[in-house]
C-alpha positions as CSV (number, residue, x, y, z in Angstrom):
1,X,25.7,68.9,-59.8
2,X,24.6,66.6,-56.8
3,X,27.2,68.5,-54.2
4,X,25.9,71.8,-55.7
5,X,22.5,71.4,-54.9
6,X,23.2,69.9,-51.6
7,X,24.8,72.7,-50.7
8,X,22.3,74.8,-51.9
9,X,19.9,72.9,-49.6
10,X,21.9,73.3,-46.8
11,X,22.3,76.9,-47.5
12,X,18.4,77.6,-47.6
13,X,18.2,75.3,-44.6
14,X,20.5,77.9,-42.5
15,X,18.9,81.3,-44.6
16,X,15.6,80.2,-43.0
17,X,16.8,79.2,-39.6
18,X,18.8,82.3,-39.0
19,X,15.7,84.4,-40.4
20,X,13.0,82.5,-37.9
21,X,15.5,82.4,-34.7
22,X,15.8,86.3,-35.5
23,X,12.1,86.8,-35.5
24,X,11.8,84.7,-32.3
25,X,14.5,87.0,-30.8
26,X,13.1,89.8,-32.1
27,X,9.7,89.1,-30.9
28,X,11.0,88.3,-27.4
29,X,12.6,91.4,-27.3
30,X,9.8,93.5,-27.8
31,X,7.0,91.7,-25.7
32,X,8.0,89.7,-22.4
33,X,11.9,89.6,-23.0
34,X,11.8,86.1,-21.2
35,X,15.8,85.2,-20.7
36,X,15.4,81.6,-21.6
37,X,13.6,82.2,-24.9
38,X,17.2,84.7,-25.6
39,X,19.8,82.4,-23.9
40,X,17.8,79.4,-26.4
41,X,17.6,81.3,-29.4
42,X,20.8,83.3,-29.9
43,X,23.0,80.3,-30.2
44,X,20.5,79.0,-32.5
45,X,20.7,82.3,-34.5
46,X,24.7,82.3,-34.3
47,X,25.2,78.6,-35.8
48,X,22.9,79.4,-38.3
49,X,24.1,82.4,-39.4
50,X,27.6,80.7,-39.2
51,X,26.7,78.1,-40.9
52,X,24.6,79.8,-44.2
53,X,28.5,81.6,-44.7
54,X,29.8,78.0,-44.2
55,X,27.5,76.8,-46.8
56,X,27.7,79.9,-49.4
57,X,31.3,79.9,-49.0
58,X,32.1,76.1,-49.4
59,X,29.9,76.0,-52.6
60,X,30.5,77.2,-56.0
61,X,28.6,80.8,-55.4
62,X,29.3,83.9,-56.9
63,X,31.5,86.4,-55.2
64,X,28.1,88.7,-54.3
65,X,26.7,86.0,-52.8
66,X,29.4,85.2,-50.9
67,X,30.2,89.0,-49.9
68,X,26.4,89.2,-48.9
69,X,26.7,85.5,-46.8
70,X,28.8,88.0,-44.3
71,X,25.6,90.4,-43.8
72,X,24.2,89.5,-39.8
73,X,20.6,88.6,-39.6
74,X,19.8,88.7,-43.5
75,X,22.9,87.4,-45.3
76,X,21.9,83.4,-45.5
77,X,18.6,85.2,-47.2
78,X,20.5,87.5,-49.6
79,X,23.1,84.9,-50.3
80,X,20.5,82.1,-51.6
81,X,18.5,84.4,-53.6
82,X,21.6,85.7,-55.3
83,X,23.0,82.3,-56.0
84,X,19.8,81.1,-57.6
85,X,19.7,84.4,-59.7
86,X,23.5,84.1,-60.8
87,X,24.4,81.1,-62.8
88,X,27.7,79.9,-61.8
89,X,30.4,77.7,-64.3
C-alpha cells in the first residue's frame, strides 16, 4: 500500500506541474511572448508530462488511466482523477 500511494503522490506531483507550466506557457503566449519564460518552461512542461506517464504507468492504475496518462497537456490531470475513482486489486 506504501509504494501505491507514493506513486500516487508522485503522480499528482507531475499532474499539477504539467498543468501550471502549461498555464505559464500559455499565458506567455498570449501576452508578452518573452523567449526565456518559453525556453524555461517547456522543458519543465515536457518532464512533467513525461514523468505523470512514468508515474501512472509504473503503478498499479487502471488501463483508462493509463491510456489517458498519454493525453499532452491534461493527461497527468485525467490519469489521477481516474485512478482515485477506479479501485484497483
Amino acid at each position: 500500500m506504501s509504494g501505491m500511494r507514493g506513486e500516487l503522490r508522485l503522480l499528482r506531483a507531475a499532474a499539477i506541474v504539467e498543468a501550471a507550466s502549461l498555464l505559464v506557457l500559455l499565458v506567455n503566449l498570449a501576452t508578452v511572448h518573452w523567449e526565456p519564460v518559453a525556453s524555461a518552461t517547456g522543458p519543465i512542461h515536457g518532464c512533467a508530462y513525461l514523468l505523470a506517464i512514468a508515474a501512472t504507468w509504473a503503478g498499479p492504475a487502471p488501463t483508462r488511466a493509463r491510456l489517458v496518462a498519454l493525453i499532452p497537456a491534461v493527461g497527468g490531470l485525467l490519469a489521477l482523477r481516474e485512478t482515485r475513482r477506479t479501485p484497483t486489486t
